[in-house]
Backbone as CSV, one residue per row, in Angstrom:
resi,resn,N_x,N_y,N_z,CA_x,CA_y,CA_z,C_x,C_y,C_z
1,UNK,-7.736,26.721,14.963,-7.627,25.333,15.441,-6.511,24.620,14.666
2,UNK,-5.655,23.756,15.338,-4.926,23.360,14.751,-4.525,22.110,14.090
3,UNK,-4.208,21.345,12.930,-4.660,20.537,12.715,-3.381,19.284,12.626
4,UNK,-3.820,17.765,12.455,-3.259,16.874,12.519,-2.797,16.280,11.170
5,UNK,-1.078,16.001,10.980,-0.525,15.889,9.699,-0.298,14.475,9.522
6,UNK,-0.354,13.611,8.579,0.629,12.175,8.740,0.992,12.221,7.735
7,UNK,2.310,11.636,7.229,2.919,11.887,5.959,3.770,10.022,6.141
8,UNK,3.280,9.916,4.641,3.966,8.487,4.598,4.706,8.211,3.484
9,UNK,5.878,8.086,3.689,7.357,8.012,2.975,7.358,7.083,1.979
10,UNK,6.935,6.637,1.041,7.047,5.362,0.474,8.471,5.456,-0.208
11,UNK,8.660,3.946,-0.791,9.918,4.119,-2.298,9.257,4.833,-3.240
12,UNK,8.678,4.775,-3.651,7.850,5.075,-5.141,6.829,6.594,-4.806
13,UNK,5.783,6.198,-3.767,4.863,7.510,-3.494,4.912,8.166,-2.224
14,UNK,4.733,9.298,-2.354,4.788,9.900,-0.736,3.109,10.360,-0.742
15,UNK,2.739,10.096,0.473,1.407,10.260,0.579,0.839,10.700,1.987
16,UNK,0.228,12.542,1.628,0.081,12.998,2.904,-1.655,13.420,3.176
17,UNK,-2.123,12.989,4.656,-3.649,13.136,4.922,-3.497,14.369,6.119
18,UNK,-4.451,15.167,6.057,-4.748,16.072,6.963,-5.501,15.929,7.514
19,UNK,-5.615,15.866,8.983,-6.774,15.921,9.510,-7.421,16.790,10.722
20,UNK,-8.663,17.638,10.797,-9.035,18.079,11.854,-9.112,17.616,12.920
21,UNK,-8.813,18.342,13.805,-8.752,17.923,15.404,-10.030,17.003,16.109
22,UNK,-10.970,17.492,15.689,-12.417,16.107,15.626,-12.035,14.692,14.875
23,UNK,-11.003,14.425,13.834,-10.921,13.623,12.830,-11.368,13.130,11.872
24,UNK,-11.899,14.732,11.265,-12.629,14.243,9.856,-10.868,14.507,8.812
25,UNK,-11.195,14.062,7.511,-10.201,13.817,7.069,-10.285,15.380,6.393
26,UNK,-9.464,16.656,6.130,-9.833,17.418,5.296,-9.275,17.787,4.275
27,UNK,-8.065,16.513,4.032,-7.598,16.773,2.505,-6.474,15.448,2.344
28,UNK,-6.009,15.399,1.348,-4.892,14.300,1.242,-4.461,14.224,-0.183
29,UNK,-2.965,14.157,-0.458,-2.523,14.078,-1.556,-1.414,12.970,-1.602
30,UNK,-1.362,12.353,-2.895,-0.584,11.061,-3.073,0.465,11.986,-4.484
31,UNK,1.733,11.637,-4.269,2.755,12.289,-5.142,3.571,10.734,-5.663
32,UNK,3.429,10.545,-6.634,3.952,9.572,-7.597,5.481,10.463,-7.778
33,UNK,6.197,9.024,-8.102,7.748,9.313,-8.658,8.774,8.293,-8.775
34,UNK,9.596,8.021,-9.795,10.316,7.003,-9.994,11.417,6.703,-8.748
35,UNK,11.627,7.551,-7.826,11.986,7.578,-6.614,11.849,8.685,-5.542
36,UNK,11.227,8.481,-4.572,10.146,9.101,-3.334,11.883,9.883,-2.566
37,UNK,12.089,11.144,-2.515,13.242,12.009,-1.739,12.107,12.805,-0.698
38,UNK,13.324,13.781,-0.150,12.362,14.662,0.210,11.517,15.659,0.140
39,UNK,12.011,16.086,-1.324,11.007,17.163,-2.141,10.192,16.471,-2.314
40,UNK,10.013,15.449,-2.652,8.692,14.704,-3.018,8.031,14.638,-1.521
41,UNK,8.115,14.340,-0.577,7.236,13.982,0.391,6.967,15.294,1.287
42,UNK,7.618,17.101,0.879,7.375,17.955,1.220,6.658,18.799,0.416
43,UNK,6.048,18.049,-1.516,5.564,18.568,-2.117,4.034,17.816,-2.027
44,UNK,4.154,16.580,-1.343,3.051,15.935,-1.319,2.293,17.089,0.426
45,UNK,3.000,17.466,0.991,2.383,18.115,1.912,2.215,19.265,1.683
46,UNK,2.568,19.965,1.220,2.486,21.362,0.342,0.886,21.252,-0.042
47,UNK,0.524,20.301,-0.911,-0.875,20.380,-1.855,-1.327,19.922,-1.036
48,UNK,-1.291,18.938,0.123,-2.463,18.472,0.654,-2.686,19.662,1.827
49,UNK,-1.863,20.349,2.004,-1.979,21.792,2.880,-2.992,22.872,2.075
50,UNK,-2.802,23.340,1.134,-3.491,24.082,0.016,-4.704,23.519,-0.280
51,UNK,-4.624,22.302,-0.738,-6.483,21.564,-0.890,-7.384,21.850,0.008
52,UNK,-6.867,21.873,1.774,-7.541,22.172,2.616,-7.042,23.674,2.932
53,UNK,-6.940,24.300,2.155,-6.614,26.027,2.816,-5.932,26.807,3.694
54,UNK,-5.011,25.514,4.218,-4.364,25.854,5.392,-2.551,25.847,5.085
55,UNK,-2.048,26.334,6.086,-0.663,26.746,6.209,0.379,26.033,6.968
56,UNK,1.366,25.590,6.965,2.331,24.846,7.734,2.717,25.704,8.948
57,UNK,2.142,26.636,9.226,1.797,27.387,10.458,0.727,26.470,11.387
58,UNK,-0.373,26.645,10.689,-1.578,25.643,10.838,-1.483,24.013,11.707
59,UNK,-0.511,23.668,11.396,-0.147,22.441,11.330,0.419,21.841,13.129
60,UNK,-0.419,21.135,14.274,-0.452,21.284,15.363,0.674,20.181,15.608
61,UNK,0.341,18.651,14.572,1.159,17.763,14.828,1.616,17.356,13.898
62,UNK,2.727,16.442,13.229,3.339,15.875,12.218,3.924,14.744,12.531
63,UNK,3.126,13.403,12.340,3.912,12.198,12.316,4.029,11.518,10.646
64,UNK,5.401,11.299,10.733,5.752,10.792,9.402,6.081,9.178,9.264
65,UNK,5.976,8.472,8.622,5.650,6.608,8.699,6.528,6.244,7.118
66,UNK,6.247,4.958,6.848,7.150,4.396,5.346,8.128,4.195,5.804
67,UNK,8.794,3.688,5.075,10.146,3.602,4.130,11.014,4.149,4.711
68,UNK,10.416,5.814,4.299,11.737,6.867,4.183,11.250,8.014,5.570
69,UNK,10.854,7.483,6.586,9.707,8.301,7.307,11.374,9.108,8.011
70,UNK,12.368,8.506,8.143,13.728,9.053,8.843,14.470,9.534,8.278
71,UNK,14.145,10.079,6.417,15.122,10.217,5.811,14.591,11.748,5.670
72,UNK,13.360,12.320,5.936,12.844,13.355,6.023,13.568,14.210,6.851
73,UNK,13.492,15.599,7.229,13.560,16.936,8.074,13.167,17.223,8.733
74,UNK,11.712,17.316,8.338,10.496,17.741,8.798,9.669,16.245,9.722
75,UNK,8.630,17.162,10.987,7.952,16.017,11.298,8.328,16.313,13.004
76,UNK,6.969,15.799,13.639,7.738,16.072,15.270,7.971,14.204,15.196
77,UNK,7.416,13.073,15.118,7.273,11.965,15.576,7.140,10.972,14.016
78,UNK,8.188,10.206,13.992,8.055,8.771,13.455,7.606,7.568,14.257
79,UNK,6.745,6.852,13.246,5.942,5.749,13.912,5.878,4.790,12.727
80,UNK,6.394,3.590,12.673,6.417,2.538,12.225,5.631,2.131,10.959
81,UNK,5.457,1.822,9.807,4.509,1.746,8.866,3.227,0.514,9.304
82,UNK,3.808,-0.373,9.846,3.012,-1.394,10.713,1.799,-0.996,11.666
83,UNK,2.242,0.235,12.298,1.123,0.325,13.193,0.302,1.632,12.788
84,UNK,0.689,2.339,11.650,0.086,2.889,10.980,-0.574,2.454,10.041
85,UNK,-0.379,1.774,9.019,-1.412,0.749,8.478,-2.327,0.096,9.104
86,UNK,-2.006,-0.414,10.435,-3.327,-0.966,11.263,-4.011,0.028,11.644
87,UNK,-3.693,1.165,11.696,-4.963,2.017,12.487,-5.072,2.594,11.916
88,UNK,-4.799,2.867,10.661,-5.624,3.631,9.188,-6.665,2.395,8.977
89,UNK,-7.027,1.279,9.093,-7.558,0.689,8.958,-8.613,0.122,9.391
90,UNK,-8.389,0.033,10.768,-9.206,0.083,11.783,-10.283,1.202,11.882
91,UNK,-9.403,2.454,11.475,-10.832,3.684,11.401,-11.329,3.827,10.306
92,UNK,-11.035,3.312,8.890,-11.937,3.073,7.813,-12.680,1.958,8.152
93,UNK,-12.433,1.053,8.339,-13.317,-0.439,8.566,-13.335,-1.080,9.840
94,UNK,-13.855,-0.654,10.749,-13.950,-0.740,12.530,-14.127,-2.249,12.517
95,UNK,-13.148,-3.138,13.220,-13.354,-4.848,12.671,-12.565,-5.514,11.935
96,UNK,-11.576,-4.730,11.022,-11.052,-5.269,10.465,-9.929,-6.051,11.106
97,UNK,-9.414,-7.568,10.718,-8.965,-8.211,11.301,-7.363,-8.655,10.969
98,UNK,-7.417,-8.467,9.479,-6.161,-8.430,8.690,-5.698,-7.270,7.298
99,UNK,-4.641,-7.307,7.657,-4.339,-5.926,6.430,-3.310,-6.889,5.431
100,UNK,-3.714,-6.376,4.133,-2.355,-7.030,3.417,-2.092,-5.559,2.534
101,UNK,-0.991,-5.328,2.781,-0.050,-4.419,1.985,0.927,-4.518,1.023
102,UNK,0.536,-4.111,-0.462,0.996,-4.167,-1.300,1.923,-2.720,-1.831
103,UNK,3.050,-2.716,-1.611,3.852,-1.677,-1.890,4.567,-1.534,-3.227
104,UNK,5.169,-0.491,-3.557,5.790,-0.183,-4.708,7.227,-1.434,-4.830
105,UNK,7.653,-1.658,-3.721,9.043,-2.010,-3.247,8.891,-3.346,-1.765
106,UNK,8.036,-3.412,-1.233,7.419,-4.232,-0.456,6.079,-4.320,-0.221
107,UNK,6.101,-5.649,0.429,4.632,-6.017,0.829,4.574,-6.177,2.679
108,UNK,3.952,-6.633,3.017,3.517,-7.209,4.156,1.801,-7.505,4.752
109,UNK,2.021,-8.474,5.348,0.646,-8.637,5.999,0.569,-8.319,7.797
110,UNK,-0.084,-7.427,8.520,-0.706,-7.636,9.319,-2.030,-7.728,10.126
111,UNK,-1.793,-8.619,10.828,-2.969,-9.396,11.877,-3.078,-8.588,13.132
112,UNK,-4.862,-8.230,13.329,-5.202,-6.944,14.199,-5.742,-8.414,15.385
113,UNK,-5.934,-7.663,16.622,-6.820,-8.166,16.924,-8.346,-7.674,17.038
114,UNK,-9.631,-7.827,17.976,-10.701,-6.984,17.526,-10.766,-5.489,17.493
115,UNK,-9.832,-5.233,18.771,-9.773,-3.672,19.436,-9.030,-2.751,18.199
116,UNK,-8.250,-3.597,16.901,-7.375,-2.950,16.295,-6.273,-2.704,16.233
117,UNK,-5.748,-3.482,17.313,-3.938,-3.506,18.106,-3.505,-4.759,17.061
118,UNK,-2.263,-4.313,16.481,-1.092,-5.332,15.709,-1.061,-6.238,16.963
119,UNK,-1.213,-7.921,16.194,-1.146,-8.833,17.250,0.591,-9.847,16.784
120,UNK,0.810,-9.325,15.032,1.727,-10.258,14.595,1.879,-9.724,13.237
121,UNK,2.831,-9.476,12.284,3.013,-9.437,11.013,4.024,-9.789,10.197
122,UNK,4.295,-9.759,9.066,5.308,-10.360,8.157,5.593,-9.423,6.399
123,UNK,6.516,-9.375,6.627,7.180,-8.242,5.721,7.767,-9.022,4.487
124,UNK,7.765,-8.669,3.543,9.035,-8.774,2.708,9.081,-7.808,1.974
125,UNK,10.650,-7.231,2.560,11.166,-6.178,1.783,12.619,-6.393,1.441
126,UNK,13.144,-7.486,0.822,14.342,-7.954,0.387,14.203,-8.530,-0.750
127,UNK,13.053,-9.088,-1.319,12.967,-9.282,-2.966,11.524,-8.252,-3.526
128,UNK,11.735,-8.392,-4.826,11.090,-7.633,-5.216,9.456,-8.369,-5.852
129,UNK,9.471,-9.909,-5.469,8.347,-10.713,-5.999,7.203,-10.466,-5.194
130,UNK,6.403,-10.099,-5.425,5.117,-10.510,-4.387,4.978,-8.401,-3.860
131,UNK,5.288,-7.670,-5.270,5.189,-6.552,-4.582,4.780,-5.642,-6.106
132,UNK,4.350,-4.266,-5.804,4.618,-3.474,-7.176,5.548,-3.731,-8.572
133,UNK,6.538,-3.481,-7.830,7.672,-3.724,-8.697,7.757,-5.069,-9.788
134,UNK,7.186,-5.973,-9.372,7.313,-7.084,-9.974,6.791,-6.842,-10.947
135,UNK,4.848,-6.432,-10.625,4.232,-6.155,-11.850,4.946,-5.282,-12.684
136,UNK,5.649,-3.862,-12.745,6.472,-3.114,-13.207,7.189,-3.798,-14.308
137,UNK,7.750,-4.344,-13.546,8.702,-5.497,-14.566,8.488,-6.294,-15.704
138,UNK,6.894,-6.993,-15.440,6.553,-7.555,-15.816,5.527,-6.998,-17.553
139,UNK,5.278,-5.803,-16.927,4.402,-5.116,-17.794,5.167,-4.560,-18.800
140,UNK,6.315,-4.370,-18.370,7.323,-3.591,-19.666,8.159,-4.943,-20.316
141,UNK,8.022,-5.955,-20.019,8.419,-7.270,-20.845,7.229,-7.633,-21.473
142,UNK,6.380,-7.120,-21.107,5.289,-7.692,-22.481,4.847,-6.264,-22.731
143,UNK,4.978,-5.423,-22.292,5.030,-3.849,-23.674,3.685,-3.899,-23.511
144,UNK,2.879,-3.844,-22.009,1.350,-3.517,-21.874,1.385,-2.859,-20.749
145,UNK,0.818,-1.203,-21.126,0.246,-0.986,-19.845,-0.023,-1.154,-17.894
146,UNK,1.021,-0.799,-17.384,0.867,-1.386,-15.989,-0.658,-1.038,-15.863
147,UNK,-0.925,0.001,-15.813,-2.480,0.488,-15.143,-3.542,-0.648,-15.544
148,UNK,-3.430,-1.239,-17.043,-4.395,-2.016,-18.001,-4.370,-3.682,-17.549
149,UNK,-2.572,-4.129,-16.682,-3.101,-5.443,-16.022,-4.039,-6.333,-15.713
150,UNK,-4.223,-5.127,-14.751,-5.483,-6.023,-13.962,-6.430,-6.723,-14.295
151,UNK,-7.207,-5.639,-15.419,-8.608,-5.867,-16.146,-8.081,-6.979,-17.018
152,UNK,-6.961,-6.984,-18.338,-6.526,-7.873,-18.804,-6.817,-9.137,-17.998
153,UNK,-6.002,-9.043,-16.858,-5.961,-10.704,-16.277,-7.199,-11.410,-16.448
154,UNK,-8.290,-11.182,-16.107,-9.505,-11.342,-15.912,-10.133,-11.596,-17.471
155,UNK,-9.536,-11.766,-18.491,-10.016,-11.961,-19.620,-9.468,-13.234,-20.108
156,UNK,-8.277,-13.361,-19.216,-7.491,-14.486,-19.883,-8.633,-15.928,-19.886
157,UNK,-7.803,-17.094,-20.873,-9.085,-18.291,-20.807,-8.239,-19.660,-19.921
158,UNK,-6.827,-19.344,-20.405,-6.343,-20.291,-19.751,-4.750,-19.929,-18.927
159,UNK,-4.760,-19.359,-17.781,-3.823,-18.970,-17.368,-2.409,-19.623,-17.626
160,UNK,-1.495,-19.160,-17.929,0.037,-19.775,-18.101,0.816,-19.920,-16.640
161,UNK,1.726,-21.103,-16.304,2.235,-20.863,-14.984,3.311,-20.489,-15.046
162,UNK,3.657,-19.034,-14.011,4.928,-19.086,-13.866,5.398,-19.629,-12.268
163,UNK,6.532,-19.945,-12.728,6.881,-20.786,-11.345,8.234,-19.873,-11.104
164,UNK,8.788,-19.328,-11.464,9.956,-18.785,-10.399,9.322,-17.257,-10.303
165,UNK,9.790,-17.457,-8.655,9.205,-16.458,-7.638,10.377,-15.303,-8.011
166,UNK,11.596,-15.008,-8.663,12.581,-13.658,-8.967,12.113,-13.339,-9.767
167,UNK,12.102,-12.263,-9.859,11.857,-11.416,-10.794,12.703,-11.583,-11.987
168,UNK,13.715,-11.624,-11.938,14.939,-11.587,-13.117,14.292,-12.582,-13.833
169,UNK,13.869,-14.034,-13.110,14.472,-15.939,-13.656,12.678,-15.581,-14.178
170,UNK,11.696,-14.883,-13.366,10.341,-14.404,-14.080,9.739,-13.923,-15.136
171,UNK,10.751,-13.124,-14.983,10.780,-12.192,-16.360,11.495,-12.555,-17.835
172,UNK,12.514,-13.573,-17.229,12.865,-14.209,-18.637,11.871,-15.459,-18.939
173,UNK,11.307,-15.818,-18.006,10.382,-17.088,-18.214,8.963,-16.679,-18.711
174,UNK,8.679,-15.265,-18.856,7.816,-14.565,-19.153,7.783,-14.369,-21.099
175,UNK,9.003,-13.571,-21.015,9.857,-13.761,-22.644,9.680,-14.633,-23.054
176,UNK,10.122,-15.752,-22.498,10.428,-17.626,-23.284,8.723,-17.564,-23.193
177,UNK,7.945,-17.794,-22.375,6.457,-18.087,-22.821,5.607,-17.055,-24.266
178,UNK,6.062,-15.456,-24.096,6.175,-15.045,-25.229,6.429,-15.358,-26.572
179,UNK,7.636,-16.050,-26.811,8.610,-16.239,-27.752,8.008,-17.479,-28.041
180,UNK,6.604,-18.385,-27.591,6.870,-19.749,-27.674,5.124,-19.649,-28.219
181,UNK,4.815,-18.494,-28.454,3.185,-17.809,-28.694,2.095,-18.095,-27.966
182,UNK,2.268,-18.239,-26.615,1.904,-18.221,-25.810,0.647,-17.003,-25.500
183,UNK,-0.708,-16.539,-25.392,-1.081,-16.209,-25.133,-1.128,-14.566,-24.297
184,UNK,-0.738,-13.551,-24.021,-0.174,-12.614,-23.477,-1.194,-12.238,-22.634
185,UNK,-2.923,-12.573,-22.704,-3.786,-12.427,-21.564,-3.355,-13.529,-20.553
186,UNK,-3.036,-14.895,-21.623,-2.894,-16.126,-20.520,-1.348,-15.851,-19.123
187,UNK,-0.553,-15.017,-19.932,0.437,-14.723,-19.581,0.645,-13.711,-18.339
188,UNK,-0.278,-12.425,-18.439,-0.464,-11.846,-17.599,-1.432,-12.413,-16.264
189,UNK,-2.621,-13.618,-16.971,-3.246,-13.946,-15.710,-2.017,-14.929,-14.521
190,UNK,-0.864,-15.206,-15.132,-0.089,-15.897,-14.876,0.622,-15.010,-13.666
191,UNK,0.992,-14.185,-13.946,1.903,-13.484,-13.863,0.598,-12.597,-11.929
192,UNK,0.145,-12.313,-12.390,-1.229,-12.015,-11.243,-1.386,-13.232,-10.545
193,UNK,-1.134,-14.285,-10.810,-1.476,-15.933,-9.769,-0.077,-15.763,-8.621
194,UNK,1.160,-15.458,-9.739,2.241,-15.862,-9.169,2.424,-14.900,-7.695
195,UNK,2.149,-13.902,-8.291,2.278,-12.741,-7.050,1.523,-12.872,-6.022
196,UNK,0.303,-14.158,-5.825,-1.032,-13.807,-5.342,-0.477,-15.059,-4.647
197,UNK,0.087,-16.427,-5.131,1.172,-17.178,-4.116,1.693,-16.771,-3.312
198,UNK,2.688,-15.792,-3.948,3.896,-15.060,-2.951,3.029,-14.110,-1.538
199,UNK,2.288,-13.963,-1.707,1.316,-12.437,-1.096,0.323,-13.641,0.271
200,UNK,-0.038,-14.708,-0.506,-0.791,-15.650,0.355,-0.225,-16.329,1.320
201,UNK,1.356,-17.044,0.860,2.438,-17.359,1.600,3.016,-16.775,2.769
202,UNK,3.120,-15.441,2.072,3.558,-14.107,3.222,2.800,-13.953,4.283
203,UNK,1.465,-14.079,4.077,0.163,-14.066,5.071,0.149,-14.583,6.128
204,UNK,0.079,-16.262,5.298,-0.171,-17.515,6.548,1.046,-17.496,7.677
205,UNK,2.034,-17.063,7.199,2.716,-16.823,8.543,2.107,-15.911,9.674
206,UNK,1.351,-15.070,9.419,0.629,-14.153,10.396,-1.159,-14.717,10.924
207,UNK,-1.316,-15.464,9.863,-2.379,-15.966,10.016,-3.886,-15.334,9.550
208,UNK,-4.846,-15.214,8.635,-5.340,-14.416,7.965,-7.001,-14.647,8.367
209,UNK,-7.249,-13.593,9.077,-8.665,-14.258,9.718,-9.806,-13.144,9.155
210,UNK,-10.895,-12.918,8.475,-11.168,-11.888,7.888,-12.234,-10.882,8.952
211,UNK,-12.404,-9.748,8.230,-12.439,-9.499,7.413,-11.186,-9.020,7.167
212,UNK,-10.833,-9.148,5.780,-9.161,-8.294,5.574,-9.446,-7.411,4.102
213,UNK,-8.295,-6.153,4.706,-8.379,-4.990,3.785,-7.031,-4.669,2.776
214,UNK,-7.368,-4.275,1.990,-6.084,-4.427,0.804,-5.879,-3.069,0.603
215,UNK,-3.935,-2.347,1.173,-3.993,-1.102,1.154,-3.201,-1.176,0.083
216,UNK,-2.241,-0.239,-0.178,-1.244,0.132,-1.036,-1.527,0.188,-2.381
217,UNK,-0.841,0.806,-3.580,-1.150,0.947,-4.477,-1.756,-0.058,-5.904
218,UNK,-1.063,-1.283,-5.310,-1.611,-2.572,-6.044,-3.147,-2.875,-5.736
219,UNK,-3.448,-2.049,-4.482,-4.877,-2.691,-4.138,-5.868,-1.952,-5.451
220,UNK,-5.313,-1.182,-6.546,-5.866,-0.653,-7.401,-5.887,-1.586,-8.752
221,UNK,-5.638,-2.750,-8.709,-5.230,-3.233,-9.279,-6.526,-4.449,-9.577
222,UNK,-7.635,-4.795,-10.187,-8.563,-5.400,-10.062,-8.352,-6.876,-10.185
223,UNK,-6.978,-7.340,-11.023,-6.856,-8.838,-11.150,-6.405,-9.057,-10.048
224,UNK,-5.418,-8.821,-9.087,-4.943,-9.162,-7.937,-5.560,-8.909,-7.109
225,UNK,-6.729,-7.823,-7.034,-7.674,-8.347,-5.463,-8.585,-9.694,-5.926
226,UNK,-8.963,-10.506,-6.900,-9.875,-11.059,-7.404,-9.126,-12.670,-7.154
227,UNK,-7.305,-12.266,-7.582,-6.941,-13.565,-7.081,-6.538,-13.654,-5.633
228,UNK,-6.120,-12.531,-5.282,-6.204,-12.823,-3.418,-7.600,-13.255,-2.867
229,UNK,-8.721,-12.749,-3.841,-10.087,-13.137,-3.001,-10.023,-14.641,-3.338
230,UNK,-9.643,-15.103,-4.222,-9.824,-16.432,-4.079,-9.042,-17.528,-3.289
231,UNK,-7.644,-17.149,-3.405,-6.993,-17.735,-2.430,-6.900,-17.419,-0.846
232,UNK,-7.595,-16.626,-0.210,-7.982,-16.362,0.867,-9.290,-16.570,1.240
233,UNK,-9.775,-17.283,0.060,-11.210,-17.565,-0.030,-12.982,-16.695,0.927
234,UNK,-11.979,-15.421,0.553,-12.858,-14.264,0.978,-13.108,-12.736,0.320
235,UNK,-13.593,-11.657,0.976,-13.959,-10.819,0.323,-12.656,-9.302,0.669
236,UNK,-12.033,-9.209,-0.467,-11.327,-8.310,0.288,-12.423,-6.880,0.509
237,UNK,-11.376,-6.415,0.996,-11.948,-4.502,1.559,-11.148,-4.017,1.268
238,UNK,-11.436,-2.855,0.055,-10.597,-1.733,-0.620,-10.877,-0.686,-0.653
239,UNK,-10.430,0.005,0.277,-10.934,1.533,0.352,-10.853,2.517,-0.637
240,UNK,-11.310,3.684,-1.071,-11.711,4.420,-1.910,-10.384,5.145,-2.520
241,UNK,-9.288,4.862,-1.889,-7.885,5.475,-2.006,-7.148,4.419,-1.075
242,UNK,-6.540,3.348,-1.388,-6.136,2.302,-0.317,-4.552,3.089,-0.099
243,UNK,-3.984,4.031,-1.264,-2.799,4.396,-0.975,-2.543,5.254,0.749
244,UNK,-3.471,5.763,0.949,-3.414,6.783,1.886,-3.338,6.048,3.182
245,UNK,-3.467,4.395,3.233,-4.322,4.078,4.679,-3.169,4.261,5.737
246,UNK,-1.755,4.396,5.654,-0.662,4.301,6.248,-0.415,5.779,6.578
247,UNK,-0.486,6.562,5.837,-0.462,8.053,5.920,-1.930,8.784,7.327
248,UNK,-3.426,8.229,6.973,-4.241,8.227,7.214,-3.911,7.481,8.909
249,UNK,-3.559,6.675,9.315,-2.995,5.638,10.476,-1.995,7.070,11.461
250,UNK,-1.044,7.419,10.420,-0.189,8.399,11.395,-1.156,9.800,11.452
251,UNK,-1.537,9.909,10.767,-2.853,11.556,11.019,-3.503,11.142,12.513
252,UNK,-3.606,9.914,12.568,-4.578,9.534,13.769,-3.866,9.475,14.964
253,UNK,-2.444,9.331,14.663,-1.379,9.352,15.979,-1.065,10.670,16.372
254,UNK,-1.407,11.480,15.025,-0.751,13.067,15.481,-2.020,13.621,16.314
255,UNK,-3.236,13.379,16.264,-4.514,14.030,16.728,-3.415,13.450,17.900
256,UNK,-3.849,11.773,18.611,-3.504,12.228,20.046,-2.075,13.050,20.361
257,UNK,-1.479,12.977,19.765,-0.272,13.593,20.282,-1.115,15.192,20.689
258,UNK,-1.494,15.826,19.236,-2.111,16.706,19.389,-3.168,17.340,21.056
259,UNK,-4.157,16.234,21.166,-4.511,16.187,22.027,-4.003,16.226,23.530
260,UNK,-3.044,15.288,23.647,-1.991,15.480,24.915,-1.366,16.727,25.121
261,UNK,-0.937,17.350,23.823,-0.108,19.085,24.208,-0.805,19.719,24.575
262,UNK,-2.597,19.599,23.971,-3.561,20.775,24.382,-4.003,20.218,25.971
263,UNK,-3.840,19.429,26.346,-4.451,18.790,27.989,-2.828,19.416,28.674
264,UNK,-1.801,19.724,28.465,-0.699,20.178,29.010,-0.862,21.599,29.104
């Protein structure tokens, strides 16, 4: 039997889900890297091929999504990261109404309607505020732990504000609050508000009606789902691996494709 591939290109991670022709999920691997090529997004399919025992023989359909979904070789069908994120989503959380995506290199929000169909969304992928990267930035100007953020934020007593949305004019305003002994929990809860502006802003243009689910790799991130829950004044939904949900979205496009060759 042959099975269904989706592979999703990111800047930063390539991340591939396998799935059986019924659509259970039967393996998936996420490949980290200071920049996502194509060895990386043919080594992320490699292991998630092997986890589930199977062979690139095996392999019935291949749709590839992200970033870099065109910069690949391999793959019968590219499909949009937009409408793969919605329907990775839709089949983890049947209902879900809004997605917000937090990327290595961009963000975006989109708005489903009930059936699960993209009704409207909003991107930013031209600065680097309101995305991974920022935190990146941010964490190696105060010499803490990216992974350790989150939890930090959540300890702070009195958050510090930062007000410029660049990263550059951020990150030195980050320093100067440093340099001025400023608090470095207060600093980081700061620094988690600012992004959670930028991320909320991005939204209301699409319009944010819940329930909404938080994919991408920031959704690992416990201070920033805690301040999106508050400024969206709801409960997010974070799936058990939120990296995969875009990867997971095109697995679900390759079944039908899949499906249509075997009805031919």
């Amino acid at each position: 039997m042959k099975v269904a591939v989706g592979v999703d290109i990111g800047s930063l991670t390539a991340k591939t889900v396998v799935m059986n022709s019924d659509g259970h999920i039967a393996s998936y691997r996420v490949i980290q890297g200071k920049i996502v090529d194509e060895a990386a997004a043919a080594a992320s399919l490699q292991q998630a091929l092997e986890a589930a025992h199977l062979t690139e023989a095996e392999i019935g359909f291949l749709v590839t999504t992200g970033y870099g979904r065109k910069m690949v070789s391999f793959g019968d069908k590219s499909i949009t990261e937009i409408s793969c994120h919605a329907r990775g989503a839709q089949f983890l959380h049947p209902g879900i109404r809004t997605v917000i995506d937090i990327g290595g290199q961009d963000s975006k929000a989109i708005s489903l309607n009930g059936e699960g169909s993209v009704v409207n969304f909003a991107m930013n992928d031209k600065c680097a505020a309101g995305t991974g990267r920022f935190l990146e930035v941010m964490a190696n100007a105060l010499q803490v732990p990216l992974d350790e953020m989150g939890a930090l934020s959540l300890k702070a007593k009195n958050s510090a504000s930062i007000s410029s949305i660049c990263t550059v004019f951020a990150e030195s305003e980050v320093i100067s609050l440093t340099a001025q002994g400023r608090a470095k929990l207060d600093i980081i809860a700061g620094i988690h508000e600012a992004i959670g502006r930028r991320i909320h802003s991005l939204a209301n243009h699409v319009g944010v009606i819940s329930p909404v689910l938080m994919s991408g790799g920031v959704a690992k991130n416990i201070g920033m789902v805690r301040v999106l829950e508050k400024l969206f004044e709801t409960a997010m939904v974070v799936p058990p691996e939120p990296q995969i949900v875009g990867a997971l979205g095109a697995a679900l496009f390759a079944i039908e494709e899949l499906a249509r060759s075997v009805k031919k």
